[in-house]
N, CA, C and O of each residue as an XYZ file, in Angstrom:
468
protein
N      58.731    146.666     67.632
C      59.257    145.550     66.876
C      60.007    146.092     65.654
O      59.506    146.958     64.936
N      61.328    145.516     65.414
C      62.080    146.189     64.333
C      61.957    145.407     63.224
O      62.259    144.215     63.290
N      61.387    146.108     61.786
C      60.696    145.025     60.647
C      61.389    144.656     59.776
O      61.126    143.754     58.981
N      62.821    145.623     59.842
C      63.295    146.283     58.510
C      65.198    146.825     58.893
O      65.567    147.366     59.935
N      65.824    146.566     58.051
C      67.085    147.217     58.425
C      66.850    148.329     57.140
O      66.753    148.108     55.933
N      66.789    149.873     58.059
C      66.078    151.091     56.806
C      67.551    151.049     56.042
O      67.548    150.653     54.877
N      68.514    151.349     56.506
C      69.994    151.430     55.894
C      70.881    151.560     56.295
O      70.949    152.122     57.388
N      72.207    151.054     55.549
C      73.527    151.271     56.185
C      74.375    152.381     55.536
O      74.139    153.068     54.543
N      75.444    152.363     56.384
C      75.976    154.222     55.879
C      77.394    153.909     55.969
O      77.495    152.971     56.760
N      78.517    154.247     55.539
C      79.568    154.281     55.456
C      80.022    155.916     55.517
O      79.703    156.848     54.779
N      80.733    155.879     56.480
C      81.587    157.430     56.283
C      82.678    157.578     55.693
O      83.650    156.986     56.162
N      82.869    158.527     54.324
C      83.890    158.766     53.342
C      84.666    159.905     53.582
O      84.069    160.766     54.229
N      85.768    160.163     53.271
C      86.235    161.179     53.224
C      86.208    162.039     52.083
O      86.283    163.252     52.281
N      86.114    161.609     50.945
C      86.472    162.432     49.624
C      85.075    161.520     48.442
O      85.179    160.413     47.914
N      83.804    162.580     48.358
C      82.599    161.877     47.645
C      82.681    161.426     46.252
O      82.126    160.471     45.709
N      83.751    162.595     45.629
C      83.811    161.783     44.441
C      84.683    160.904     44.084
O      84.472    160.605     42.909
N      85.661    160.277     44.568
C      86.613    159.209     44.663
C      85.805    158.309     44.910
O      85.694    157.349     44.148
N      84.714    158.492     46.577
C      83.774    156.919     46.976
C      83.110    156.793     45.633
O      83.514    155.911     44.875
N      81.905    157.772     45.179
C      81.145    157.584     44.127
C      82.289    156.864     42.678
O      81.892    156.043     41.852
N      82.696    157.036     42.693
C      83.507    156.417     41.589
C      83.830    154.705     41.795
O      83.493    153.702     41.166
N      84.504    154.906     42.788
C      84.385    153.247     43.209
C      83.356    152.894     43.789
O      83.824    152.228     44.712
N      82.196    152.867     43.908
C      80.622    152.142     44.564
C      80.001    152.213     43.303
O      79.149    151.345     43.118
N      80.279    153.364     41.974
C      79.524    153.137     41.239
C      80.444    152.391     39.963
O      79.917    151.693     39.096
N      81.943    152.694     40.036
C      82.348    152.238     38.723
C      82.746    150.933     38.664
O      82.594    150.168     37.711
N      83.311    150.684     39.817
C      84.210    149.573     40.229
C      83.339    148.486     40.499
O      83.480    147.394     39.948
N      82.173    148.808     41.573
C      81.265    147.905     42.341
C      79.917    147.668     41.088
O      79.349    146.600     40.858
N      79.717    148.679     40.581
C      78.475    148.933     39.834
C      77.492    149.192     40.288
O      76.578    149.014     39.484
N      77.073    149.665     41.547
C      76.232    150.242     41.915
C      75.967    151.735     41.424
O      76.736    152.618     41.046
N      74.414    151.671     41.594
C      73.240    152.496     40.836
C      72.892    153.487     41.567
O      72.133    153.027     42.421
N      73.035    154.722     41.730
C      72.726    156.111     42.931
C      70.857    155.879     42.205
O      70.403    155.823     41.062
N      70.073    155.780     43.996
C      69.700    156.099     43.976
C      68.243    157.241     44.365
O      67.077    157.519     44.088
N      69.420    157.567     45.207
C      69.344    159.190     45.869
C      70.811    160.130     46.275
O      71.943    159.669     46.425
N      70.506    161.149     46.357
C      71.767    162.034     46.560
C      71.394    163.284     47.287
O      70.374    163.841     46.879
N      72.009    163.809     48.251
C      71.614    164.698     48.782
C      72.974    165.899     48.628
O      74.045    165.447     49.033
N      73.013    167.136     48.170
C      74.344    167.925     48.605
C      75.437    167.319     48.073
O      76.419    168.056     48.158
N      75.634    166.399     47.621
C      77.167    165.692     47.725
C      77.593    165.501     49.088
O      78.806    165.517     49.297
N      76.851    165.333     49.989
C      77.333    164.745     51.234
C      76.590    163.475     51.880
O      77.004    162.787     52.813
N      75.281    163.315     51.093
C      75.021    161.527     51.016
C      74.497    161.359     49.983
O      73.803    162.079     49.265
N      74.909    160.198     49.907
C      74.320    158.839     48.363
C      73.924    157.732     48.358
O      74.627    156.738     48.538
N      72.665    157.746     48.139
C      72.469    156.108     48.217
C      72.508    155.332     47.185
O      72.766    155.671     46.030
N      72.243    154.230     47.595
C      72.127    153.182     46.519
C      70.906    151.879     46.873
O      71.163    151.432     47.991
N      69.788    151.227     46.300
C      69.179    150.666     46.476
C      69.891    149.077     46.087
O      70.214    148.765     44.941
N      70.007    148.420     46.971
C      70.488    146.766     46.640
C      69.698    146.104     47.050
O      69.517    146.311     48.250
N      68.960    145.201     46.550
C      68.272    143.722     46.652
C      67.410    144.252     47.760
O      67.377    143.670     48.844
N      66.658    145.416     47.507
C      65.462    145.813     49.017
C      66.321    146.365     49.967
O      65.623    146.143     50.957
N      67.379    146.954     50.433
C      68.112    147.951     51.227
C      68.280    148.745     50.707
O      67.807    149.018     49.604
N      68.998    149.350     51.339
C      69.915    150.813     51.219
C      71.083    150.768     51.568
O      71.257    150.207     52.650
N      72.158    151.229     50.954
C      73.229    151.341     51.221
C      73.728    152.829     50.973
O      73.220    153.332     49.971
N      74.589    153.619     51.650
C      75.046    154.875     51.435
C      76.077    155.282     52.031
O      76.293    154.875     53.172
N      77.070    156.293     51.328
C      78.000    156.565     51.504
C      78.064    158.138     51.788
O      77.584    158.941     50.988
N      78.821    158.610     53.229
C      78.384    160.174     53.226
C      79.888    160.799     54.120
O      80.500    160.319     55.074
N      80.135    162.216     53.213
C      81.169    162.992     54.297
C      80.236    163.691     55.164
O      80.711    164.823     55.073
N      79.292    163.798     55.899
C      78.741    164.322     56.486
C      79.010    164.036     57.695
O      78.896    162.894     58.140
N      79.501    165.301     58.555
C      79.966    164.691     60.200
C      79.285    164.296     60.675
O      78.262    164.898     61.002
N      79.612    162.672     61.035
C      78.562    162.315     61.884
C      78.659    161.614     63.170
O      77.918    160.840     63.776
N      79.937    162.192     63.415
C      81.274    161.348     64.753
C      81.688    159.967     64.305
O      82.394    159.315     65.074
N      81.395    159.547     63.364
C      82.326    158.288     62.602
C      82.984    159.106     61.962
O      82.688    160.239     61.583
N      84.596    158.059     61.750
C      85.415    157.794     61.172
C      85.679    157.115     59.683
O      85.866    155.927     59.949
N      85.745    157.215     58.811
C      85.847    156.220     57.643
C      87.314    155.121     57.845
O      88.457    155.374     58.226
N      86.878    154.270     57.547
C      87.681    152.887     57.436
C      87.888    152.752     59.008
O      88.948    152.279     59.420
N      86.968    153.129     59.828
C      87.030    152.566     61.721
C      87.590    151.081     61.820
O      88.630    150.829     62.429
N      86.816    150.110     61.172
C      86.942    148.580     60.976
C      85.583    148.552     61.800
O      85.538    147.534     62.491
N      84.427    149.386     61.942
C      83.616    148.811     62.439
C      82.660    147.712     61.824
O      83.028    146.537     61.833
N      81.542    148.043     61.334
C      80.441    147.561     60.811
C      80.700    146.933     59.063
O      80.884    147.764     58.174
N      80.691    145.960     58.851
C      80.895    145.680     57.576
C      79.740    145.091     56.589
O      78.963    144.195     56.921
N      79.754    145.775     55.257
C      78.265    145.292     54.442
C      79.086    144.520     53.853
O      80.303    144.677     53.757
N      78.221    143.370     53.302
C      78.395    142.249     52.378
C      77.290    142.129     51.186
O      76.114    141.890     51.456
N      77.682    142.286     50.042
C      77.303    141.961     49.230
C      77.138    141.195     48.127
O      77.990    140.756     47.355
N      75.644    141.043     48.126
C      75.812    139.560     47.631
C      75.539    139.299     45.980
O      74.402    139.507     45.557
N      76.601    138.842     45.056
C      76.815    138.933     43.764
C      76.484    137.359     42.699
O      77.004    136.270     42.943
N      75.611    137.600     41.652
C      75.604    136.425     40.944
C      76.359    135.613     40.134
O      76.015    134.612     39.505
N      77.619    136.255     40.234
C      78.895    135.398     39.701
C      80.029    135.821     40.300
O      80.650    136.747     39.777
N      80.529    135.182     41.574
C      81.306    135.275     42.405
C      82.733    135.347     41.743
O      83.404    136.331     42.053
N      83.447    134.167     40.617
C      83.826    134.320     39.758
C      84.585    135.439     39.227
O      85.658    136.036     39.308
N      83.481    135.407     38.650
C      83.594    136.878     37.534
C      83.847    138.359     38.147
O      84.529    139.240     37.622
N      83.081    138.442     39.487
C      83.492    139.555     40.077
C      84.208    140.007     40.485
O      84.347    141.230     40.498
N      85.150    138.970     41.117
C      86.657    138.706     41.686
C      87.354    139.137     41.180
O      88.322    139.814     41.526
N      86.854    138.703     39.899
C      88.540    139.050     38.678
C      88.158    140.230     38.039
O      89.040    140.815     37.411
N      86.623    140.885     38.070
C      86.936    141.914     38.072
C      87.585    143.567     38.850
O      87.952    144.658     38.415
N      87.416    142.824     40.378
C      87.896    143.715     41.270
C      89.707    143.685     40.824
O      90.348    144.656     40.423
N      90.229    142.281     41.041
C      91.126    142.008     40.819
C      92.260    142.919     39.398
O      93.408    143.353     39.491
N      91.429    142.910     38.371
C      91.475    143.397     37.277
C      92.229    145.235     37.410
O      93.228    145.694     36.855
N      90.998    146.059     38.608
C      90.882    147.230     38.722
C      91.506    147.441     40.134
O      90.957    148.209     40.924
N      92.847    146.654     40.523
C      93.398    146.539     41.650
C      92.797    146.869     42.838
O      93.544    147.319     43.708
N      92.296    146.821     42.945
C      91.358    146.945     44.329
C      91.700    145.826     45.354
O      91.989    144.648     45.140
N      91.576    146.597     46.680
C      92.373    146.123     47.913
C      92.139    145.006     48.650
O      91.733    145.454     49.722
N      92.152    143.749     48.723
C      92.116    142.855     49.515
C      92.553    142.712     50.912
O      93.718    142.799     51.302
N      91.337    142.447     51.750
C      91.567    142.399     52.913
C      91.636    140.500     53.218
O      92.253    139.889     54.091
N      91.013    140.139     52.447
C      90.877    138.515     52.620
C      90.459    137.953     51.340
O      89.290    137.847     50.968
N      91.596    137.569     50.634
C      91.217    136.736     49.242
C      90.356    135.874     49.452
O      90.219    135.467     50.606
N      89.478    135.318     48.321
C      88.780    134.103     48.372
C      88.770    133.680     48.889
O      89.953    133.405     49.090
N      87.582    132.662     50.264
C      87.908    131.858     50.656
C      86.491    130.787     51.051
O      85.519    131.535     51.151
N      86.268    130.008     51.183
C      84.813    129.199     51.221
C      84.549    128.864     52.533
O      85.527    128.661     53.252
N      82.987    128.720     53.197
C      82.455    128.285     53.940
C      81.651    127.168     53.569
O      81.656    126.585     52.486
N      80.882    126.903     54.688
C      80.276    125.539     54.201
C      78.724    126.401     53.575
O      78.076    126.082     52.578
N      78.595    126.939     54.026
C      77.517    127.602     53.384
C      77.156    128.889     51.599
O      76.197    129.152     50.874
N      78.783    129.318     51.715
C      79.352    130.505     50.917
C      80.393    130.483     50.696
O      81.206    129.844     51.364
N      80.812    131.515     49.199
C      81.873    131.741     48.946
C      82.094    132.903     49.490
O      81.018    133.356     49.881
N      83.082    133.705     49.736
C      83.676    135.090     50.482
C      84.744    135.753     49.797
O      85.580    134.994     49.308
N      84.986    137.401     49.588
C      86.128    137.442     49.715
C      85.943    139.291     50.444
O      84.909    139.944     50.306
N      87.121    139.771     51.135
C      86.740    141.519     51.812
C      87.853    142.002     51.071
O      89.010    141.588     50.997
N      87.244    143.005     50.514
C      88.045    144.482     49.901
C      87.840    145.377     50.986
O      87.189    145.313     52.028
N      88.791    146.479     50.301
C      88.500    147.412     51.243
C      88.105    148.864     50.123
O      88.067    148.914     48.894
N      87.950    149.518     50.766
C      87.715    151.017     49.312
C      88.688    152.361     49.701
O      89.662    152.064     50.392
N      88.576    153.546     49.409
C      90.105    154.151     49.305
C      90.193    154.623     50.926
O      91.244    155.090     51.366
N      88.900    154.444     51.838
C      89.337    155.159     53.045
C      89.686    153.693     54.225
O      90.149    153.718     55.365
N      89.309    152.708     53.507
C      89.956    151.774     54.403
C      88.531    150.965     55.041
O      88.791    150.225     55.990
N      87.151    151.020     54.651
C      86.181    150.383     54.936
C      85.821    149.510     54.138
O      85.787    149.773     52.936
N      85.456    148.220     54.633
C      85.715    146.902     54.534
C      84.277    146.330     53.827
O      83.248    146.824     54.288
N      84.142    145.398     52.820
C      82.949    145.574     52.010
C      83.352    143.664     51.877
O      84.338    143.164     51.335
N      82.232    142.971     52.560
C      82.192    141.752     51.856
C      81.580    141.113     50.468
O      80.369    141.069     50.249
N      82.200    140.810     49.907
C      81.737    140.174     48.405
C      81.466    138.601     49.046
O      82.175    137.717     49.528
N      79.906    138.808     48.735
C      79.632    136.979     49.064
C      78.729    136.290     47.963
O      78.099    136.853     47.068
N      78.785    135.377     48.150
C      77.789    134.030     46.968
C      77.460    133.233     47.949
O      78.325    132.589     48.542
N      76.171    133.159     48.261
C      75.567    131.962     49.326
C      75.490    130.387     47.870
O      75.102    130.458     46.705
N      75.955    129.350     48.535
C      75.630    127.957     47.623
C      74.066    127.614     47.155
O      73.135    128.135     47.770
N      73.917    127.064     46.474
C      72.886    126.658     45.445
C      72.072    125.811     46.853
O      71.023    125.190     46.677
């Protein structure tokens, strides 16, 4: 029985460019690092991590996409916006959420979401 999603991984090409944008841009918090070839980050009880480590992925494939979920949808927007960062799909609403997909410098796709009150 599977209890738990342990973590997701993104493959980078260049670690300190990702680390710069996951930690400067996004604001995420390292917290683990191995070599400079993986990094994590702890969000809301996951893991998230970013690694050049061969691992027969590709960075920016268009496969698997994380979404993350932010307390002022707002505000975050305009700060991505602010620090030009890449839009794959501006703003846009569901009946359930707000949305919008960036992408980061190798071309992997990161949802910014706000579930409704």
């Amino acid at each position: 029985m599977i209890t738990s999603i342990a973590f997701t991984v993104y493959p980078v090409s260049n670690m300190e460019r990702a680390r710069a944008f996951y930690e400067h841009v996004l604001g995420l918090h390292t917290t683990y690092h191995y070599q400079d070839v993986w990094v994590e980050y702890d969000v809301g009880g996951s893991t998230f991590a970013v690694s050049t480590a061969e691992t027969g992925h590709r960075p920016g494939a268009k496969g698997a996409v994380v979404a993350f979920e932010v307390s002022d949808f707002d505000a975050f927007i305009l700060k991505l916006k602010e620090r030009a960062v890449s839009f794959a799909a501006e703003p846009f609403e569901t009946p359930v959420c707000r949305m919008a997909v960036i992408e980061d410098q190798d071309g992997n796709r990161i949802t910014i979401h706000k579930r409704h009150a």
